[in-house]
C-alpha positions as CSV (number, residue, x, y, z in Angstrom):
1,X,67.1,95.4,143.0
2,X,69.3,94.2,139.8
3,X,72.4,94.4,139.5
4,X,74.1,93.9,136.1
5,X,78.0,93.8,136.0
6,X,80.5,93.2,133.1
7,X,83.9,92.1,133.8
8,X,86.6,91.3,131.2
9,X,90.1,92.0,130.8
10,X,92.5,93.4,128.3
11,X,94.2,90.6,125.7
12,X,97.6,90.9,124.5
13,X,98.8,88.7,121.7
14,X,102.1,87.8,120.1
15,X,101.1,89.7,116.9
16,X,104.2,91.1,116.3
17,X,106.1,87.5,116.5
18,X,103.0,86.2,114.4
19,X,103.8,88.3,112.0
20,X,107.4,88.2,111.7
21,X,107.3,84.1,111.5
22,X,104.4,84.4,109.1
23,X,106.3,86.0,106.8
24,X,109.4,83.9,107.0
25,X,107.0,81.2,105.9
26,X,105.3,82.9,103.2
27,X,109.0,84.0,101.7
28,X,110.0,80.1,101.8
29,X,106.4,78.5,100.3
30,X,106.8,81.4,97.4
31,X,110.5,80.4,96.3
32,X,110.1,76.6,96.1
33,X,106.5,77.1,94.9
34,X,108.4,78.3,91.8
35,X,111.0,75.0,91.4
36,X,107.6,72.8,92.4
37,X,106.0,73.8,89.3
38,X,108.9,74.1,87.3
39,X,109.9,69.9,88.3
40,X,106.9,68.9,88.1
41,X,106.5,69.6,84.4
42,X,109.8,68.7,83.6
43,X,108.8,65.4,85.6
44,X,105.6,65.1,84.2
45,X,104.6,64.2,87.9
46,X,101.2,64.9,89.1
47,X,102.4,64.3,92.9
48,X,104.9,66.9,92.4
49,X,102.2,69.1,90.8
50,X,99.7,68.7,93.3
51,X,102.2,69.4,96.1
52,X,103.2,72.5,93.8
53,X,99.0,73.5,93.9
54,X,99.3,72.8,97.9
55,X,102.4,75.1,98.3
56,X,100.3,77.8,96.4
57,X,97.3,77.2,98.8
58,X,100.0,77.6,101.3
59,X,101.3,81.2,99.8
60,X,97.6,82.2,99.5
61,X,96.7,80.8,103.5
62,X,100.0,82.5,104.8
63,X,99.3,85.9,102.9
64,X,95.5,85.8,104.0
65,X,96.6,84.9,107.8
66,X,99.0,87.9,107.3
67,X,96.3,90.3,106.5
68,X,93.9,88.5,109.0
69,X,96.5,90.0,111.5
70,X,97.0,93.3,110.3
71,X,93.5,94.0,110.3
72,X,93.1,92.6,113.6
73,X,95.6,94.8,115.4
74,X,93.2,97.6,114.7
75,X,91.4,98.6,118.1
76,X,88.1,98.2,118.9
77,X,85.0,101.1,117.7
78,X,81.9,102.7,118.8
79,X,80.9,100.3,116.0
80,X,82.7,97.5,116.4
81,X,83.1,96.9,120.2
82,X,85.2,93.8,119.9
83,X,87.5,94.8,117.2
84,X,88.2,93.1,114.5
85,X,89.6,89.9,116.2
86,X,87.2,87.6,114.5
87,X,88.6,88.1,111.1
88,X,91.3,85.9,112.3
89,X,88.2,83.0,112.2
90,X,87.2,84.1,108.7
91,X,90.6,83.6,107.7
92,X,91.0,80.4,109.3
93,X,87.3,79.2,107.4
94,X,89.0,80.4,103.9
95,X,91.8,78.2,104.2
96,X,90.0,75.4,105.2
97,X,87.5,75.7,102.7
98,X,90.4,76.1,99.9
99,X,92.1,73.1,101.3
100,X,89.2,70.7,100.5
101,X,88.5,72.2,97.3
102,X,92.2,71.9,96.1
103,X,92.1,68.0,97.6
104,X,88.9,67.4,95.4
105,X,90.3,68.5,92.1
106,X,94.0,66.4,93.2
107,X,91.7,63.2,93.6
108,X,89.5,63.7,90.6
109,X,92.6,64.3,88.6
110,X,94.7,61.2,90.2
111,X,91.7,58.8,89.5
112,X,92.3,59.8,85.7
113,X,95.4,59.1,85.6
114,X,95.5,55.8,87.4
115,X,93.8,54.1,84.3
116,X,97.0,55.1,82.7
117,X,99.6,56.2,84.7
118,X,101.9,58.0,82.4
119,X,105.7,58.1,82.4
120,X,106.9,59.8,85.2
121,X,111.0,60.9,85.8
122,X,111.2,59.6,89.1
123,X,114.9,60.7,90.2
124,X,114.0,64.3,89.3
125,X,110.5,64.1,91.6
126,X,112.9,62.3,94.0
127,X,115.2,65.4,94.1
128,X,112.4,68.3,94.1
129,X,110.2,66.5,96.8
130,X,113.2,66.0,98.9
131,X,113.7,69.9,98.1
132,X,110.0,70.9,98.9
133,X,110.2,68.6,102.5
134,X,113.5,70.7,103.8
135,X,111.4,73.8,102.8
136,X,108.7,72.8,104.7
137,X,110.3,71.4,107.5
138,X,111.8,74.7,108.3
139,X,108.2,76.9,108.1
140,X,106.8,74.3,110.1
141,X,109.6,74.9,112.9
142,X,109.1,78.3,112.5
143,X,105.1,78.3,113.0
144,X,105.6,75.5,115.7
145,X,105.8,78.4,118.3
146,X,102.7,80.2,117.1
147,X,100.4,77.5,116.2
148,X,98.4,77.7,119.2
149,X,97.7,81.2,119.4
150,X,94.5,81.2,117.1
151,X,92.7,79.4,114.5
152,X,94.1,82.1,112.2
153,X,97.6,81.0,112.3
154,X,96.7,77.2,113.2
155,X,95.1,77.2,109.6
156,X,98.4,78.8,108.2
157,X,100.7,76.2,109.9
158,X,98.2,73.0,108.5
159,X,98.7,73.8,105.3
160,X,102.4,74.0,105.6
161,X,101.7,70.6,107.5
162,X,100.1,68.5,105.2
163,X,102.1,70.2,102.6
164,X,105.6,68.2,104.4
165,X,103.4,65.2,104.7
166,X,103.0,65.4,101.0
167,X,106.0,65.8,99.9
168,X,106.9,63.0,102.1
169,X,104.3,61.0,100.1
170,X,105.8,62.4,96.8
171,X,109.3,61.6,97.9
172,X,107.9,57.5,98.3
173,X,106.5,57.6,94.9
174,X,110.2,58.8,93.3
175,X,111.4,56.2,95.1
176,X,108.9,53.5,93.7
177,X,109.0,54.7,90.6
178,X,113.2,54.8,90.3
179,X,113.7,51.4,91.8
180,X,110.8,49.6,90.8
181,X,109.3,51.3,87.9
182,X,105.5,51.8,89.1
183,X,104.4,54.5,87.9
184,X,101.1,54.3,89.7
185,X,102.7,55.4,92.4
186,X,102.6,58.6,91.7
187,X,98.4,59.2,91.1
188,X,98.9,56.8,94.2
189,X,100.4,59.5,96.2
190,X,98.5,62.3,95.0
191,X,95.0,60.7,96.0
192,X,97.1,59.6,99.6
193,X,97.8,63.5,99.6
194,X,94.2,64.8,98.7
195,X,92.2,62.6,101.3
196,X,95.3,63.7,104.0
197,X,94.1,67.6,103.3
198,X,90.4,66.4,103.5
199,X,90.7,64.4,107.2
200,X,92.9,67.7,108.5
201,X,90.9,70.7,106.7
202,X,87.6,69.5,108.2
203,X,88.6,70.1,111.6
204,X,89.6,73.4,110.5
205,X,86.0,74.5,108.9
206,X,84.4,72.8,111.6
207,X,85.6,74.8,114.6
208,X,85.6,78.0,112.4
209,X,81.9,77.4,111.9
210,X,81.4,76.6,115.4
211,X,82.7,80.0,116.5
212,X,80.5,82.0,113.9
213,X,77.6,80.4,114.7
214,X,78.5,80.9,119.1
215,X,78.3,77.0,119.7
216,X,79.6,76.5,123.4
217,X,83.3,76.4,123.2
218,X,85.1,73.0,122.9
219,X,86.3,71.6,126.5
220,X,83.7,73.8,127.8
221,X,80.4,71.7,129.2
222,X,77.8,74.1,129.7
223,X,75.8,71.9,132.4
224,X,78.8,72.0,134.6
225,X,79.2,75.7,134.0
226,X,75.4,76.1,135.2
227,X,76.1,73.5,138.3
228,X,79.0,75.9,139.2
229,X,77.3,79.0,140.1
230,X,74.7,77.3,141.4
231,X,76.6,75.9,144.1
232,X,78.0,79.4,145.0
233,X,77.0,80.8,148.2
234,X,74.1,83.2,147.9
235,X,73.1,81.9,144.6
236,X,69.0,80.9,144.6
237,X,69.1,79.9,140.5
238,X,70.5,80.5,137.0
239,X,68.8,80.8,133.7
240,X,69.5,82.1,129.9
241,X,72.9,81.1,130.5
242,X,75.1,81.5,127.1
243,X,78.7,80.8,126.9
244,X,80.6,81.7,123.1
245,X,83.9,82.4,121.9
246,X,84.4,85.7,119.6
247,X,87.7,85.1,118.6
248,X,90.3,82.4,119.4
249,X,91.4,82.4,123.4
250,X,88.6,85.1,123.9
251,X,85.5,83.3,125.4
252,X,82.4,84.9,126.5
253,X,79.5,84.5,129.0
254,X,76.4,85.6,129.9
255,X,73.7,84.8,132.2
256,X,70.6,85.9,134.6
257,X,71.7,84.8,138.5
258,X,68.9,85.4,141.4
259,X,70.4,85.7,144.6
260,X,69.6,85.1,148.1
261,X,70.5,87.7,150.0
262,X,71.2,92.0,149.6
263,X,74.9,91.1,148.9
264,X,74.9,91.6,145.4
265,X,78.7,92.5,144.5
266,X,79.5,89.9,146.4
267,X,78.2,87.0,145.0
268,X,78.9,88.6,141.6
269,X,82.7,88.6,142.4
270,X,82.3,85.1,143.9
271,X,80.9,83.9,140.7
272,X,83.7,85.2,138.5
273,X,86.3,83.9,140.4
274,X,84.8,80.3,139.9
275,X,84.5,81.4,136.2
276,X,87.9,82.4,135.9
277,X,89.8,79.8,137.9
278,X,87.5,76.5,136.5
279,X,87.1,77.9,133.1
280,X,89.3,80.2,132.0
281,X,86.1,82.6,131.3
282,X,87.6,86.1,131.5
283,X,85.0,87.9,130.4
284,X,81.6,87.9,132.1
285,X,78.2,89.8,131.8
286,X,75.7,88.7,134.9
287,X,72.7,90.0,135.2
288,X,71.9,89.6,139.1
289,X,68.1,89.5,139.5
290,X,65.9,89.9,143.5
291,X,62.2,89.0,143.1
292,X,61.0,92.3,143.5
293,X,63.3,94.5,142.9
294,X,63.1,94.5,139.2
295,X,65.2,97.8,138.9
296,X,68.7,97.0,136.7
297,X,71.6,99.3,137.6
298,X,74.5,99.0,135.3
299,X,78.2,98.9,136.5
300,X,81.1,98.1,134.4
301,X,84.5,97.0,134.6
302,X,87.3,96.6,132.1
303,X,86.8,97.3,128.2
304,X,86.4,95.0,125.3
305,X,89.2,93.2,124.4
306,X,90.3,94.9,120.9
């Protein structure tokens, strides 16, 4: 006989805490967006420009994680059984992608302006950097709690992140530029700043497009999952063995087990417990197989996280 059992268990995010910082930091990036652009011309700085552009990907990330959220409180459907929880990971691959973009056009632009780096008002970039680096300070300390919660909102707080880390760069090029004069310093800054969002968006894509395409989850080593129940009392072999994330913190497994002996449940409730404890695999689907006894019986427990 076959036995087939799902277990799983409900999930219950911050999402109203997500929310409420998320739009804290979408307020903050929107106002000194504004007096970015507005110092920048006046400045005639591309480093401040360019960290005005990143504050706008950051308005656009934070308003896209935002919606990411909304729609992903909605439960689960006949038609969609796992919700909408994976929107979050679309989100997450939209800001990424707009990251490297945006950090493409900053370096093509600082390149053509390093043949002739034109004059730049360095106290006044000095001020507004300084400005946009208290701004972002603040949204990152308000994200800091969140961060880890998804790639949604990890995408959200990055760009706020590389956002301080240029203005940080911007603030060195006013200083260069006041003290010393080199006004190279500021296409400098802005190609420092575009090849900063490069290095951090990548990671970003990368383990958005490793969720949407079900790679095996990172920290997860799928040979060890196999060696685990294996070793499990009662347990003869394991094959077509899959192990996936849907959404961020929600990782899924499935596999065929054959079993020793008539004491199906069991070894099935002996096999999530190892899943559970060494893994952190909540929700299971094994498929427990006798030679024969073909016959599958299906048995569930818990619902779809939503």
């Amino acid at each position: 006989m076959g036995l087939r059992v799902t277990v799983g268990h409900t999930h219950h995010d911050s999402f109203d805490g997500q929310l409420r910082r998320l739009s804290v930091a979408l307020g903050l990036a929107a106002a000194y967006m504004v007096a970015e652009v507005v110092g920048g011309l006046a400045a005639n700085s591309l480093a401040l420009l360019a960290d005005a552009g990143h504050m706008l990907t950051d308005v656009a990330a934070l308003s896209l994680s935002l919606f990411a959220l909304w729609v992903a409180r909605r439960p689960a459907s006949a038609r969609r059984t796992y919700g909408n929880r994976r929107i979050e990971v679309l989100a997450a691959l939209a800001n990424g992608t707009t990251l490297i973009v945006l950090a493409v056009l900053i370096v093509v632009e600082a390149c053509r302006r390093w043949a002739q780096p034109p004059a730049v008002k360095g106290g006044l970039l000095l001020v507004i950097a300084s400005g946009g680096l208290v701004v972002n300070l603040i949204s990152l300390a308000v994200l800091h709690r969140e961060r880890n919660e998804g790639l949604n909102v990890r995408g959200a707080w990055l760009h706020v992140l590389t956002d301080a880390l240029g203005s940080v760069q911007a603030i060195v090029a006013g200083v260069l530029i006041s003290a010393l004069g080199w006004f190279w310093a500021d296409p400098a800054a802005s190609v420092l700043i575009g090849g900063l969002v490069i290095v951090s968006a990548w990671s970003l894509v990368r383990e958005s497009l490793d969720v949407l395409m079900e790679a095996v989850p990172r920290g997860i080593d799928l040979a060890e999952v196999e060696r685990a129940i294996g070793a499990i009392d009662g347990v003869a072999a394991v094959h077509d063995l899959h192990v996936w994330t849907i959404t961020s913190g929600f990782v899924a497994l499935s596999a065929h087990v054959t079993v020793l002996s008539d004491s199906d449940t069991e070894v099935l409730w002996r096999i999530r417990e190892a899943l559970r404890d060494r893994f952190g695999i909540e929700h299971s689907t094994i498929q427990v197989e006798q030679s024969q006894h073909p016959q599958a019986i299906g048995v569930g427990r818990g619902e779809p996280r939503s």
